[in-house]
Structure formats: structure tokens, C-alpha cells
C-alpha positions as CSV (number, residue, x, y, z in Angstrom):
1,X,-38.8,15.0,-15.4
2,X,-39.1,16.6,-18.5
3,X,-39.5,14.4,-21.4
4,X,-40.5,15.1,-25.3
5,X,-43.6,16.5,-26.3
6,X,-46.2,13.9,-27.2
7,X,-46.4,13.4,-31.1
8,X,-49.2,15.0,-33.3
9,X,-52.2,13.0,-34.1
10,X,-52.0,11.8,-37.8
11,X,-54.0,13.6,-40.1
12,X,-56.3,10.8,-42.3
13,X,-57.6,12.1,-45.8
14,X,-60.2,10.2,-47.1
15,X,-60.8,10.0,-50.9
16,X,-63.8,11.3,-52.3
17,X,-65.9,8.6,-52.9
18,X,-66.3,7.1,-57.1
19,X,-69.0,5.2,-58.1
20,X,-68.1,1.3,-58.3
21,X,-66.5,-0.4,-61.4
22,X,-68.1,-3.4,-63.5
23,X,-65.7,-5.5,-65.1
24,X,-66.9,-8.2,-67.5
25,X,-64.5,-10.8,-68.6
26,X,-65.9,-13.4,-71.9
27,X,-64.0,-16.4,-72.5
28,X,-65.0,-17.4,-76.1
29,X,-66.9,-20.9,-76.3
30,X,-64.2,-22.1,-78.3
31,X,-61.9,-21.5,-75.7
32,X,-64.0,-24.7,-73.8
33,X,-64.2,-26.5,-76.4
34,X,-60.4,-26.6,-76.7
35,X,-60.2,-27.2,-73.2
36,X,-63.0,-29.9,-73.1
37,X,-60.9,-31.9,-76.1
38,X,-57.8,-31.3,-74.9
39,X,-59.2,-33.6,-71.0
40,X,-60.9,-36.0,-73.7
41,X,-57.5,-36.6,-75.1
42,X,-55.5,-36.4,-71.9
43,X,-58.3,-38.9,-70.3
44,X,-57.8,-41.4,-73.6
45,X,-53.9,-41.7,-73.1
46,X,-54.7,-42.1,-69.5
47,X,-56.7,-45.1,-70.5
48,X,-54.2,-46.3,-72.4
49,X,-51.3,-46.5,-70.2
50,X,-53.8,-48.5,-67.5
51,X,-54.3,-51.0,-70.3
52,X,-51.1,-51.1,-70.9
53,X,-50.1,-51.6,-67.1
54,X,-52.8,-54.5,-67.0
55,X,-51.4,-56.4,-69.5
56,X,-47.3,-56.0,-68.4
57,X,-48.7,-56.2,-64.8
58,X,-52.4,-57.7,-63.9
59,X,-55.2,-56.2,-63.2
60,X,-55.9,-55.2,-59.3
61,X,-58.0,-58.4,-59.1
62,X,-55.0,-60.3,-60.2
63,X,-52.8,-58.6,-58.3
64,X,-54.9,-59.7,-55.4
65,X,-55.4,-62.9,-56.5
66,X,-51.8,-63.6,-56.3
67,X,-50.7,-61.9,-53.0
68,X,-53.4,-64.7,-51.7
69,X,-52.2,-67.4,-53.0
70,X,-48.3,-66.6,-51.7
71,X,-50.4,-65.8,-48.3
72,X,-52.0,-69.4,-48.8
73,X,-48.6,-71.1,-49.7
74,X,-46.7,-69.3,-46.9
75,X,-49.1,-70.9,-44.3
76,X,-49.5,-74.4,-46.1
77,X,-45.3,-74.2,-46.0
78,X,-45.2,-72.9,-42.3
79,X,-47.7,-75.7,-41.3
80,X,-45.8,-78.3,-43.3
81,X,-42.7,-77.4,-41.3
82,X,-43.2,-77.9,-37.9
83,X,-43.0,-80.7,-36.2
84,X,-45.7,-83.6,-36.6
85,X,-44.5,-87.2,-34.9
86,X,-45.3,-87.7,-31.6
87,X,-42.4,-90.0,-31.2
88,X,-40.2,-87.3,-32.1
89,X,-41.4,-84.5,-30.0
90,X,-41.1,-86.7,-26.9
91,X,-37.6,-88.1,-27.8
92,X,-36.3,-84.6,-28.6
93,X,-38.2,-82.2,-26.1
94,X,-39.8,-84.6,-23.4
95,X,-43.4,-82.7,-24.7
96,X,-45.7,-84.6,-26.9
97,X,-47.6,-81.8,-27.3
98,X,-45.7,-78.5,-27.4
99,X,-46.4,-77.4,-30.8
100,X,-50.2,-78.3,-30.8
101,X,-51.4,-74.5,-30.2
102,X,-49.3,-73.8,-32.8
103,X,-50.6,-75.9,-35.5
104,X,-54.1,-74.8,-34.5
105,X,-53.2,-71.1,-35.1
106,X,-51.2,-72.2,-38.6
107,X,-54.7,-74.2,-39.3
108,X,-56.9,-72.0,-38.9
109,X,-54.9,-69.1,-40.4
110,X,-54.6,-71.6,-43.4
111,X,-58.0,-72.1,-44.0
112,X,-58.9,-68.3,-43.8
113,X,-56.6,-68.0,-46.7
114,X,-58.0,-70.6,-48.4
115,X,-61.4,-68.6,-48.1
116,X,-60.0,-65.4,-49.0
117,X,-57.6,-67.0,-52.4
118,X,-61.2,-68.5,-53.7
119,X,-62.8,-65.1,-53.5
120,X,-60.2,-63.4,-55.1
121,X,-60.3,-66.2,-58.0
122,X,-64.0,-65.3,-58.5
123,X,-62.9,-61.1,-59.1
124,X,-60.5,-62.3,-61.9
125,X,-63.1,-61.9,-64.4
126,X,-64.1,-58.1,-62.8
127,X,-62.4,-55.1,-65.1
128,X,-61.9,-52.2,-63.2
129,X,-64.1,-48.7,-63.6
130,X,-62.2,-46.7,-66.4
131,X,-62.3,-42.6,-66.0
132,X,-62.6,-41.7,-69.2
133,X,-65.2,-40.1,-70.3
134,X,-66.9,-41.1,-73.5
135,X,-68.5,-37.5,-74.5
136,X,-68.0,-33.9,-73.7
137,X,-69.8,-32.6,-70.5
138,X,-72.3,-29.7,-71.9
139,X,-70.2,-27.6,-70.1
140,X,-68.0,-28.1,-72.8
141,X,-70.3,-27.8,-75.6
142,X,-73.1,-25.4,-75.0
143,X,-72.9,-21.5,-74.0
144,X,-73.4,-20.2,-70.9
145,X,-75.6,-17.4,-72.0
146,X,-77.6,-18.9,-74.8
């Protein structure tokens, strides 16, 4: 049952202790200034591409405007589409009123587009909330340690 010898404890050495470092870093004010023109600038092209995307495109109101209207179409189309004679239902299914919940559903879903093209009509006018800023932050502008 003999085995190996159990291993030596380690031996820790343990610096002698320094006093602590400072280290100061300065970033010149210039250095933010750059950097505060250089977001102005990045911030104006920004703007500039959004206008340009508004015009091409629409604004988000318009956008909006105009996905309710197709909404408003599609339903007034849907509703024009099915079935309306009374005479014909019951010569061609034997039911006079088999579409009736139907049309009720396609009416009323009609008339909450309706509602919700007329509001979107009224946020035409609205020009969305631009990023840019129109000065530099004091951040920018004023030292730190004056």
C-alpha cells in the first residue's frame, strides 16, 4: 500500500507593498469640440437623407394614411363581392340568409376603417420630430475644469 509521498506545500512570496499610482489623463477641449462638430454634421446629413426619404417616399403619416385607405378599399371590395339578392341565394343554396353574418362582420369592419382612414387624413399635416440638434451641448463647448 505504499503510494508517493504527498507533494510539498507551495511556497507564496508576497511583494513588498508600493505606494499606489495616480494616473491623470487630459483630453484637450479642442478635442470636444471636434467631436461635438463632427455629431452636428453627422446629425445634419442625417436630416437630410429623412427629408429626402419623405419626399421619394411619404412621411410616416402618409404612409399611414395610405395603408388605411387600401385597408378601407379591401373591405368596401370584399363587401361588394359577396352575394346580395335574396332571389339568388335561395335559387342557388336553398338559404336566403347564409351570408348575413358575414356581411355584418365585412360592415362593421368597414366602418372601423372608415374611422381609422379619417384620422389618419387629419395627421397628414403632422411633420415628424427631427434629431438634430440645433447647437452644441455645453459639454461640447465649455471646460470641465474651469
Amino acid at each position: 500500500m505504499g503510494g508517493k509521498p504527498a507533494p510539498s506545500a507551495p511556497t507564496v512570496v508576497m511583494p513588498a507593498p508600493t505606494a499606489p499610482q495616480t494616473y491623470v489623463s487630459t483630453t484637450p477641449l479642442q478635442s470636444y469640440r471636434d467631436l461635438g462638430e463632427q455629431l452636428q454634421r453627422i446629425q445634419q446629413e442625417t436630416a437630410k437623407i429623412t427629408e429626402q426619404r419623405y419626399r421619394e417616399v411619404g412621411t410616416p403619416a402618409e404612409l399611414g394614411a395610405r395603408a388605411a385607405a387600401r385597408r378601407q378599399t379591401e373591405l368596401a371590395a370584399y363587401l361588394a363581392s359577396l352575394p346580395s339578392g335574396d332571389k339568388y341565394l335561395t335559387q342557388t343554396t336553398g338559404k336566403s340568409e347564409q351570408y348575413k353574418p358575414v356581411k355584418e362582420a365585412t360592415e362593421k369592419s368597414l366602418t372601423e376603417a372608415q374611422k381609422e382612414y379619417a384620422e389618419a387624413l387629419k395627421k397628414i399635416g403632422e411633420i415628424p420630430t427631427t434629431t438634430v440638434t440645433k447647437d452644441l451641448p455645453d459639454l461640447y463647448t465649455k471646460s470641465v475644469y474651469s
